[in-house]
DSSP file (Angstrom, degrees, kcal/mol; ACC not computed):
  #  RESIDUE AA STRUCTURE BP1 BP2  ACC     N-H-->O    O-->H-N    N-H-->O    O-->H-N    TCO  KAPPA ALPHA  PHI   PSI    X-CA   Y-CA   Z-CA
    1    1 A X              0   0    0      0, 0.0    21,-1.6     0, 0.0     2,-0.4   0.000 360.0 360.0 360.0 161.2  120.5   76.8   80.4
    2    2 A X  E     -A   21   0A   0     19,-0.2    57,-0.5    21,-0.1     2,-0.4  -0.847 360.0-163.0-113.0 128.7  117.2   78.2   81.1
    3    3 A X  E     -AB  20  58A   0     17,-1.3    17,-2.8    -2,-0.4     2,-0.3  -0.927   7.7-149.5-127.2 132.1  116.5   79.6   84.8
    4    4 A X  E     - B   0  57A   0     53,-2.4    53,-2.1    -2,-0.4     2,-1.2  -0.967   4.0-159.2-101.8 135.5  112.8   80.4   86.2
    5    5 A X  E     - B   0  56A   0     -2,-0.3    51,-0.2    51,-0.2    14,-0.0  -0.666  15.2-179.4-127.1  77.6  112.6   83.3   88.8
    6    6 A X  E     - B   0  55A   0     -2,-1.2    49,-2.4    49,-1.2     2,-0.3  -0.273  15.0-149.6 -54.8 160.6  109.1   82.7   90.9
    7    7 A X  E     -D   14   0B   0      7,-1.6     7,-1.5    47,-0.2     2,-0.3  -0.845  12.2-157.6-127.8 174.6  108.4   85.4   93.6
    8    8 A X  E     -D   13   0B   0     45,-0.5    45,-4.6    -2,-0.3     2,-0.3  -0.902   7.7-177.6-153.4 130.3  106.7   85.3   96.8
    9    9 A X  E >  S-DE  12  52B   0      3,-1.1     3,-0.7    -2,-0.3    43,-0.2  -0.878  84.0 -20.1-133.5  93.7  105.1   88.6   98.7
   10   10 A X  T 3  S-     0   0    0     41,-1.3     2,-1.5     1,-0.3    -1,-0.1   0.898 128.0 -48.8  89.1  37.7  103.7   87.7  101.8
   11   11 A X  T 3  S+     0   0    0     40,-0.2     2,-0.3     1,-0.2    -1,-0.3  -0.248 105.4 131.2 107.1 -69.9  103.3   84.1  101.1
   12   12 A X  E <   -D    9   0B   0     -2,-1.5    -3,-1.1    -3,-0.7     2,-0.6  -0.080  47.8-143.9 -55.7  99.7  101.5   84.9   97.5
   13   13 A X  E     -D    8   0B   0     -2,-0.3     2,-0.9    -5,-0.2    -5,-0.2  -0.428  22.5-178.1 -54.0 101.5  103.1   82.9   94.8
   14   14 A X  E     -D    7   0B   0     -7,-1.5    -7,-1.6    -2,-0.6    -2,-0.0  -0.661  15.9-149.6-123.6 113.5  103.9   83.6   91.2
   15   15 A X        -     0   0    0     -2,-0.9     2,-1.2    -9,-0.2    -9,-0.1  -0.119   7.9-137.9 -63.4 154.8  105.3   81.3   89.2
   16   16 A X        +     0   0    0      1,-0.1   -10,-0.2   -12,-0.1    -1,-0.1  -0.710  24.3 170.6-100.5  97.4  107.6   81.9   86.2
   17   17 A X  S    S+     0   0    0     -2,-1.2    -1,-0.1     1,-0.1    -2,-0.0   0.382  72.9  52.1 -89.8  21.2  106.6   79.6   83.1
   18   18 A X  S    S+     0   0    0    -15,-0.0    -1,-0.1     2,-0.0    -2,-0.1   0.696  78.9 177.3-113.2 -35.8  108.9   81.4   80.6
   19   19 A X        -     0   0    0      1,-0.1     2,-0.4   -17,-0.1   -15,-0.3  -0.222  22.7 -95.3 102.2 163.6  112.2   81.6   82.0
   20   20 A X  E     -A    3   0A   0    -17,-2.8   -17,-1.3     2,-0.0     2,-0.5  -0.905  19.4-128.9-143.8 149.1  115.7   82.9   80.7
   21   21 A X  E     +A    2   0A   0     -2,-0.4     2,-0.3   -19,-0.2   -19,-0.2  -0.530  34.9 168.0 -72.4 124.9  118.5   81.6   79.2
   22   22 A X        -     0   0    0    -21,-1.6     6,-0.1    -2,-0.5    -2,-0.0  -0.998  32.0-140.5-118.3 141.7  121.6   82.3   80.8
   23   23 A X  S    S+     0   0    0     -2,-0.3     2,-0.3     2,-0.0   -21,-0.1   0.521  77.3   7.2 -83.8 -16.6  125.4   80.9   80.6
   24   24 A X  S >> S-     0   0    0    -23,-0.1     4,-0.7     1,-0.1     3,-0.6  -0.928  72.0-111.8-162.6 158.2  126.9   80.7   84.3
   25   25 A X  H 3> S+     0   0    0     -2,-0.3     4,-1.7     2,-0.2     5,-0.3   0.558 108.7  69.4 -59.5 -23.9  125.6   81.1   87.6
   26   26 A X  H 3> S+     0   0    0      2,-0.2     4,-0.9     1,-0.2    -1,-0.2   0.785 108.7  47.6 -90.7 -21.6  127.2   84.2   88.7
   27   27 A X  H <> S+     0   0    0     -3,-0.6     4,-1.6     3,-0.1    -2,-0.2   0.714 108.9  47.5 -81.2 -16.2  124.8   85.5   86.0
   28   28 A X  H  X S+     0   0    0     -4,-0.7     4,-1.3     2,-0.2     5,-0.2   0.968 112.4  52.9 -67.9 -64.2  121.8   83.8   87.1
   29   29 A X  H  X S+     0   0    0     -4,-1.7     4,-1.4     1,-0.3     3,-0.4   0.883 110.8  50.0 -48.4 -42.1  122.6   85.1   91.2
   30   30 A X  H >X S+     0   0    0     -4,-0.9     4,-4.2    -5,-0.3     3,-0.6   0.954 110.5  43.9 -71.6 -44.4  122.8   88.7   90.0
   31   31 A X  H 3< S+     0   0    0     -4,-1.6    -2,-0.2     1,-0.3    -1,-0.2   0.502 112.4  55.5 -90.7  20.4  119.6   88.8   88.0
   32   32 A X  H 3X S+     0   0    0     -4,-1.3     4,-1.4    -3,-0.4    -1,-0.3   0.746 110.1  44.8 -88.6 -23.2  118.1   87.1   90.9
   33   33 A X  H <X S+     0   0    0     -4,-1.4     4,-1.4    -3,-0.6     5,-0.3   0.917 115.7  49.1 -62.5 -71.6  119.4   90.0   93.1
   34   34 A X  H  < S+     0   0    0     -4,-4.2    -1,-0.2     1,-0.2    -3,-0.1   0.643 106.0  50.5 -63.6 -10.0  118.2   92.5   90.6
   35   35 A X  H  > S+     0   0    0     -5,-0.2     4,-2.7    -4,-0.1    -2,-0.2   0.748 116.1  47.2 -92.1 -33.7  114.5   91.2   90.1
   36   36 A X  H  < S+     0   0    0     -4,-1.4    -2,-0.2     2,-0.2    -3,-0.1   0.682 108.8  53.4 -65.5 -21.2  114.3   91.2   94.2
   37   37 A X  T  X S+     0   0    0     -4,-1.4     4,-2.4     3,-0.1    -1,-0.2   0.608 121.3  33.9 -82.4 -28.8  115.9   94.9   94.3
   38   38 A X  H  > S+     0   0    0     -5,-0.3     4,-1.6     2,-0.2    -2,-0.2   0.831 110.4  56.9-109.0 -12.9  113.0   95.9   91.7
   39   39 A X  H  < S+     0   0    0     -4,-2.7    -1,-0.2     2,-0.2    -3,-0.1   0.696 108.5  53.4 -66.7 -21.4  110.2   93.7   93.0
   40   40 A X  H >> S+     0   0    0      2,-0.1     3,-3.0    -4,-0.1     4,-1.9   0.957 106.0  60.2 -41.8 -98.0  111.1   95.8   96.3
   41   41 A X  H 3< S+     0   0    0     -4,-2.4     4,-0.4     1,-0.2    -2,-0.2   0.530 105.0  43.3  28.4 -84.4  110.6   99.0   94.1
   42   42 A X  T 3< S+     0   0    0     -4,-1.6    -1,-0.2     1,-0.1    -2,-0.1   0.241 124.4  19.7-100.7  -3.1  107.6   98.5   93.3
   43   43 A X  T <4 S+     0   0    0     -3,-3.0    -2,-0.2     4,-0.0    -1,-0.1   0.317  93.0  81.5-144.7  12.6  105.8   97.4   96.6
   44   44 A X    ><  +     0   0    0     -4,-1.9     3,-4.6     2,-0.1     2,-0.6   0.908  67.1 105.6 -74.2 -42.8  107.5   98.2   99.6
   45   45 A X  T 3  S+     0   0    0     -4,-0.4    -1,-0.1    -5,-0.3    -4,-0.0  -0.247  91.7   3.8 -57.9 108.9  106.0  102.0   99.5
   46   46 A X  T 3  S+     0   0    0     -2,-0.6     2,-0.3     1,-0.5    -1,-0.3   0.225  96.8 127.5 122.7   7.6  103.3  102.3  102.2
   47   47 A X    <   -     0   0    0     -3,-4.6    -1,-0.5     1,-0.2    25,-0.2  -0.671  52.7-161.6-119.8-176.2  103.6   99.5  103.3
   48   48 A X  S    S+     0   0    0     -2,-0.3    24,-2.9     1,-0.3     2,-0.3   0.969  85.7   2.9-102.2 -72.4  104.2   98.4  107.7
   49   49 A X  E     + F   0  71B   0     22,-0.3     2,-0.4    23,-0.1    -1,-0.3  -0.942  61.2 164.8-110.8 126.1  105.7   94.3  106.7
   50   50 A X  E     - F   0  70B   0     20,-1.0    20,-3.7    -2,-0.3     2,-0.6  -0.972  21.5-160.5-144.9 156.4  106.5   92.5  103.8
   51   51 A X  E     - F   0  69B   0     -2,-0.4   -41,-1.3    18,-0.2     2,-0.5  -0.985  26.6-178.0-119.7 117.1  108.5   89.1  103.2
   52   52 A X  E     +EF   9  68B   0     16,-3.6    16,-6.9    -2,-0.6     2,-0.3  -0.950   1.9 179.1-139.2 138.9  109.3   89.2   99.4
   53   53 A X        -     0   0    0    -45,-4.6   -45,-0.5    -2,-0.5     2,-0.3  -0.920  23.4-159.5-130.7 107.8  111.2   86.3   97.7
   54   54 A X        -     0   0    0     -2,-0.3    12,-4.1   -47,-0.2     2,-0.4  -0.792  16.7-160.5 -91.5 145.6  112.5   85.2   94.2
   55   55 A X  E     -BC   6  65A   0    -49,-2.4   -49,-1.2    -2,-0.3     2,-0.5  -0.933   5.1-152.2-114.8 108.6  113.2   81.4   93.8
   56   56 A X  E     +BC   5  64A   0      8,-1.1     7,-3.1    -2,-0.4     8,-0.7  -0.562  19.7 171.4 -75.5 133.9  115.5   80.4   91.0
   57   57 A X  E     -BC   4  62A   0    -53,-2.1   -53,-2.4    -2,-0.5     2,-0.2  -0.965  25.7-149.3-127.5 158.1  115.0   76.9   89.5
   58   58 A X  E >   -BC   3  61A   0      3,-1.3     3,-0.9    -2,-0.3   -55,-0.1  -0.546  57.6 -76.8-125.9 171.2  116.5   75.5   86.6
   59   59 A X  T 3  S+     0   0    0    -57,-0.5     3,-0.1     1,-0.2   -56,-0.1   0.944 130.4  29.3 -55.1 -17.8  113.9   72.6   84.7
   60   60 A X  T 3  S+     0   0    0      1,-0.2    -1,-0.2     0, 0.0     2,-0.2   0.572 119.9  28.8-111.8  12.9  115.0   70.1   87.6
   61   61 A X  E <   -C   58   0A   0     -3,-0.9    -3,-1.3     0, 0.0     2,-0.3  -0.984  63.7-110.4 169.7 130.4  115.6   71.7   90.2
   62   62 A X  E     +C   57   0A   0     -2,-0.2    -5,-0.2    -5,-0.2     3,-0.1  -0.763  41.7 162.1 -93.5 142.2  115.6   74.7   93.1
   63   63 A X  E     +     0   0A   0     -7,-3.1     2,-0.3     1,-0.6    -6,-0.2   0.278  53.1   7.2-144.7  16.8  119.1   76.5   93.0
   64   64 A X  E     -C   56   0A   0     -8,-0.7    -8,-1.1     2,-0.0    -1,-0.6  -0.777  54.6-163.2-176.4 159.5  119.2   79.9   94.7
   65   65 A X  E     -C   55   0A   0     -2,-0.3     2,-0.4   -10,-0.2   -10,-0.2  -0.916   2.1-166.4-151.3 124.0  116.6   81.8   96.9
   66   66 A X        -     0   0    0    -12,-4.1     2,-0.4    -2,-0.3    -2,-0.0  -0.826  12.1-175.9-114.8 137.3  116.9   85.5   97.5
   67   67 A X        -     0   0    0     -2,-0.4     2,-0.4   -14,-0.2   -14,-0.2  -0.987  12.8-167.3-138.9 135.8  114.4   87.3  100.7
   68   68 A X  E     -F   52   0B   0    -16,-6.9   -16,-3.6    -2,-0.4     2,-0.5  -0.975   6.5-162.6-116.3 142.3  113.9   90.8  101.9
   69   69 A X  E     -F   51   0B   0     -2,-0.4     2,-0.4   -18,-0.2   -18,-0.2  -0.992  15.9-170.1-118.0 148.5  112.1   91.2  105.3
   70   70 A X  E     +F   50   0B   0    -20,-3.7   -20,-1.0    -2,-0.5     2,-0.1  -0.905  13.4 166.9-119.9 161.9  110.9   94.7  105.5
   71   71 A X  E     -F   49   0B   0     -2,-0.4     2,-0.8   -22,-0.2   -22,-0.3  -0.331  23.0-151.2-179.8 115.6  109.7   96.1  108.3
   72   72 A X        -     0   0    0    -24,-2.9     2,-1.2   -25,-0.2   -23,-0.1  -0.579  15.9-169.4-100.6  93.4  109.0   99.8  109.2
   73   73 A X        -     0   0    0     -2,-0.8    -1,-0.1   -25,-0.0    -2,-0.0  -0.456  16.3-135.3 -73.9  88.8  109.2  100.4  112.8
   74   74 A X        +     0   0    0     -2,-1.2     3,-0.1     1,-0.2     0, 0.0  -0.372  26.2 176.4 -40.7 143.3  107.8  104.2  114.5
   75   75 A X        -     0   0    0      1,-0.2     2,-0.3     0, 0.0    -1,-0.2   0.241  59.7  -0.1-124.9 -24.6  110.4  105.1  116.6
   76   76 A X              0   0    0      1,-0.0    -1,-0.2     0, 0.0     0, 0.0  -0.720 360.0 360.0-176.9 101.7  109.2  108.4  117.8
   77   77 A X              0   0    0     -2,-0.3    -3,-0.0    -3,-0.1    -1,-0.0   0.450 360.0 360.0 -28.8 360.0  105.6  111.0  117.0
């Protein structure tokens, strides 16, 4: 079956209109895991707060949702 993994950073949506085929869920949940670890990656540095989300959906349907909240708290000058 074919799974699309939209994201959300801060609210700002991008859908996925190509997709990938995958055979079971346990593979679908991991590469949702791993597209949230690298979407991380790539925008966390510098920054104070962020909300970042992939949504998996399948063609009918929403079926898993991964979030990170970040949020870089001063503790001490």
């Amino acid at each position: 079956m074919r799974y699309f993994f939209d994201t959300r950073d801060n609210g700002t949506f991008i859908e996925d209109d190509i997709g990938i085929e995958f055979a079971d869920l346990d593979a679908v949940k991991t590469q949702a895991a791993v597209s949230l670890a690298e979407l991380a990656r790539d925008v966390l540095p510098g920054s104070i707060t962020r909300e970042l989300s992939v949504e998996v959906r399948d063609p009918f349907q929403p079926i898993l949702r991964d979030v990170l909240t970040f949020e870089a708290i001063v503790l001490a000058n």
